[in-house]
N, C-alpha and C positions, 0 to 999 in steps of 0.2 A: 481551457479547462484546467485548471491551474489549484484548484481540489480535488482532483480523482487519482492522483498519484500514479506514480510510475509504475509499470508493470516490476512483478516481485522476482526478483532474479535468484534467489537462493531459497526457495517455497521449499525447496526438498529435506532445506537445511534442517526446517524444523522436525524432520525425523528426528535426528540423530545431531543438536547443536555442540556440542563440545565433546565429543566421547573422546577424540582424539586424543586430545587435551590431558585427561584425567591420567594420573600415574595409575598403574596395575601391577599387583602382582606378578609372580612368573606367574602362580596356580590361573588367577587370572585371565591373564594372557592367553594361557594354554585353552583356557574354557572356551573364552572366543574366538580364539583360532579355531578349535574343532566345530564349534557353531558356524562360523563362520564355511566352513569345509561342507558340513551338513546340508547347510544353508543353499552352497553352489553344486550340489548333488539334487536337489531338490529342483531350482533353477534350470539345472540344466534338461531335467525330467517335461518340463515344462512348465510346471507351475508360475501362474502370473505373480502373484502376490509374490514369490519369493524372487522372481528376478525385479521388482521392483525392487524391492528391499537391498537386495544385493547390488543393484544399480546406485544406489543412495550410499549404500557403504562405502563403495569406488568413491562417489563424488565427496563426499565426506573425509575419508582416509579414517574412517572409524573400524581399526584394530588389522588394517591395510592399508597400503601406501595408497595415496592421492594416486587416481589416475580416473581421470576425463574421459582420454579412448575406452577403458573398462567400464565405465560407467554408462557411456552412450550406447555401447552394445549390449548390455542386460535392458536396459531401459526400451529401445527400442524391438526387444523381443515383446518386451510387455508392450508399446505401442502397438507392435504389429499384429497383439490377440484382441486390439480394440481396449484396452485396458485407459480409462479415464487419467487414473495419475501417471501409469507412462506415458500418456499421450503429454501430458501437460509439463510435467519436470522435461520431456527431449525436448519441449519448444522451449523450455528455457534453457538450454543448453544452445541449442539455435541461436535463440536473443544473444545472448553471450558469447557464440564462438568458443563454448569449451568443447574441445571434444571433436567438432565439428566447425567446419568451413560457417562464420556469422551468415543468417540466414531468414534474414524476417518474416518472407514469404510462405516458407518449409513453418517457420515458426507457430504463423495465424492458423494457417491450413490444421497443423496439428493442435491448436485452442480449438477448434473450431469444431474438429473430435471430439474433442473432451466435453466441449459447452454442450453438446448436441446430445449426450451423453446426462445430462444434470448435474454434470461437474460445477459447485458454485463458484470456486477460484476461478476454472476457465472461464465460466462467465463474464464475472467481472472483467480479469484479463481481456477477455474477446471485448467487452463494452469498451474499456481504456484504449485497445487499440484502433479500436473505428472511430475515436474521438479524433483520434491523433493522424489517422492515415497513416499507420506503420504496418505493414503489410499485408492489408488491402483498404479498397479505396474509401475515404473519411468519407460516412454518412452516420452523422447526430442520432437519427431515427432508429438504424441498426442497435446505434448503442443505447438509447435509449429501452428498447427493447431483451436485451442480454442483460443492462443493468438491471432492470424491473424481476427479472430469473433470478439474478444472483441475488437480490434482497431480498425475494420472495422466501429465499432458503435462511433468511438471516443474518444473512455475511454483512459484518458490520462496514468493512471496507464499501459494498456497494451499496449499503443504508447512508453513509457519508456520499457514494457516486451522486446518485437519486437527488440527494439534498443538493448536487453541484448542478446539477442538471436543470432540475428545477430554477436554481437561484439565477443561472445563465443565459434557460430557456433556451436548451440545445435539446434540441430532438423533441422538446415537450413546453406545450404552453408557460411563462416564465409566469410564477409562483412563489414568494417567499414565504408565505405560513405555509404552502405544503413542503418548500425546503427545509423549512423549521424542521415541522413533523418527521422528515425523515433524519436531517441529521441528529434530532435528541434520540430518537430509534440506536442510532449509534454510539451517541453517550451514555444512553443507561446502559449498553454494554464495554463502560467506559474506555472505550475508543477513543484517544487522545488528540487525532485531525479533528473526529468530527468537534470534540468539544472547541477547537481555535476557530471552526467555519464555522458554527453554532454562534460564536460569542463576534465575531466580523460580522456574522449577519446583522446579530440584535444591534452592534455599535451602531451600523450603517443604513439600516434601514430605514428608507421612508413609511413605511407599513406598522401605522400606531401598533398596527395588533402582534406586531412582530419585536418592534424594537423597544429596550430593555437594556439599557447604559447600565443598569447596579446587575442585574445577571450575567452579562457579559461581559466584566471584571470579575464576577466570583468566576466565570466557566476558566477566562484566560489567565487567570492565577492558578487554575489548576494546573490549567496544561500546560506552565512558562514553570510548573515545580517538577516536571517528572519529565522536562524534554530539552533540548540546548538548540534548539529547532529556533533562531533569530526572526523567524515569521511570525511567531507566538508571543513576542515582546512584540515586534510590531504590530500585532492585534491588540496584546494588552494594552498598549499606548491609547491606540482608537478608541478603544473602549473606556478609558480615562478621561481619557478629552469627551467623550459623548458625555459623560455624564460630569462634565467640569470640574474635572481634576489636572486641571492645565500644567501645573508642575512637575506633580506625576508623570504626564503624559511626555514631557521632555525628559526627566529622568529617563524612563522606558527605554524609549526610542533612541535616545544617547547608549545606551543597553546594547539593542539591537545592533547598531551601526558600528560598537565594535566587533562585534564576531563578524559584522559585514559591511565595511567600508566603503565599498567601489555602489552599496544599492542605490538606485537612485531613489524609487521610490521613498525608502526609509529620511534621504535625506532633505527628501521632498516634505513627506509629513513632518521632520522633524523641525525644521522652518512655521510653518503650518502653525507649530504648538507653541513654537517660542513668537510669533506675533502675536500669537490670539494672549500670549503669559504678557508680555510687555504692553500691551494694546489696554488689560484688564486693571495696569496700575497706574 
C-alpha cells in the first residue's frame, strides 16, 4: 500500500505550528503566560477542550518549555473523558514514544476511540494501520471500511486512501476509474499525493477510459513544483514516456536518482527510457 501514507506523527502540531519560534514581546509574553495560567486553571477544573489545548502546548513548547511527560498527562485526562482528539494526539504520542514507553498496541486501541467516535483522522489512521498490521492484525477489509468513514467526511488524505485501494484492490474489488474518481476527489482539494497517484495511474493504465499520458504530465508537473518528494519526478518521468517524450523522460528520472541513488526502481525505469531514446534513433 505504498499510496496511503504513513500514519501523521505530529497531527497535534497543526494546532499551534511555530508559535515557539516567533519573537514576543515582554508585554507579550506576559499575556501568554497568564493565558496560559488561566488556561491550566480551567484544565485543571476539568474542562476537556482545555486540557487538550494545554496538552498541545506542552508538546509544542508554545510559550512553555517542550515537555512530552506534561503533554501526555493533560492529553490523557482528555482521553480519559472519551474525548476524540485526546484520544488521537496520545496515540500518537504512543506511535512515537514521546512521553511514553513506544506502544503500537495502546496506540490502535486509542485510534480506535476516536475512529468510533467520527473522528475522520482516526479513521483514516485506524484504515492505514490495518493496511499495514501495526498494532492490530492486517485485514484489507477492516481498512477498507474505516477508509470509506474517513472519505465519507472528506478527508482528502482518505479520498487519495479509497483511490489506493481501489487501484490495489485491497479490501475492495480492484477498479481504476473508480480509483480515478476518488483520487481527483483529492486533487480538487488540491492534495498533492493524490495529484502524483492520479497522474501514475493515467501514465500506467491499461484502462482506455482511465489513461491520459498529456493529463498526467500536466497533474505531475504540478506536484514535482510544490514538493521535493523524488517519487514525483519518478511519476513525471512515466508520464513522459507514456506519452512519448522519451528524453524528457530521461531527463526526469536522471532528476529523480539524484536526490535518490541507492533506488532501484528509478534506475530501473531510467534504463527503460534510455532504450526505448536510443532504440527510437
Amino acid at each position: 500500500m505504498n499510496r496511503l501514507g504513513m500514519i501523521s506523527a505530529v497531527a497535534a502540531l497543526l494546532l499551534f505550528p511555530c508559535g515557539s519560534a516567533r519573537a514576543q514581546s515582554s508585554g507579550q509574553a506576559a499575556a501568554k503566560k497568564k493565558s496560559i495560567e488561566d488556561l491550566r486553571e480551567i484544565a485543571y477544573a476539568g474542562n476537556v477542550a482545555a486540557q487538550v489545548q494545554l496538552g498541545v502546548i506542552y508538546l509544542t513548547g508554545d510559550g512553555v518549555p517542550r515537555n512530552d511527560t506534561e503533554a501526555v498527562k493533560w492529553l490523557r485526562k482528555a482521553a480519559d473523558q472519551d474525548n476524540a482528539l485526546g484520544e488521537r494526539y496520545l496515540a500518537e504520542m504512543y506511535f512515537k514514544g514521546r512521553g511514553v514507553p513506544a506502544d503500537n498496541d495502546e496506540a490502535a486501541k486509542l485510534l480506535q476511540m476516536a475512529a468510533q467516535q467520527g473522528d475522520a483522522e482516526s479513521e483514516h489512521n485506524l484504515a492505514v494501520l490495518y493496511t499495514q498490521g501495526l498494532g492490530v492484525a492486517r485485514n484489507v477489509k477492516e481498512a477498507a471500511k474505516w477508509m470509506a468513514r474517513a472519505a465519507a467526511h472528506n478527508l482528502a488524505s482518505a479520498q487519495q486512501g479509497m483511490g489506493a485501494l481501489y487501484e490495489n484492490g485491497d479490501g475492495v474489488a480492484p477498479d481504476p476509474a473508480e480509483a480515478a474518481t476518488w483520487y481527483r476527489k483529492a486533487v480538487d482539494q488540491n492534495y498533492v499525493p493524490a495529484m502524483n497517484s492520479l497522474a501514475s495511474l493515467m501514465a500506467t493504465s491499461d484502462d482506455k477510459h482511465v489513461r491520459n499520458p498529456q493529463e498526467a504530465v500536466a497533474l505531475a508537473t504540478k506536484a514535482v513544483a510544490v514538493s521535493s518528494n523524488p517519487d514525483y519526478l519518478d511519476t513525471l518521468a512515466a508520464a513522459y514516456f507514456a506519452s512519448g517524450e522519451n528524453d524528457k523522460a530521461v531527463e526526469t528520472e536522471q532528476k529523480a536518482l539524484a536526490r535518490n541513488p541507492q533506488n532501484e526502481d528509478y534506475q530501473k525505469a531510467l534504463q527503460k527510457y534510455l532504450g526505448a531514446t536510443h532504440g527510437s534513433r
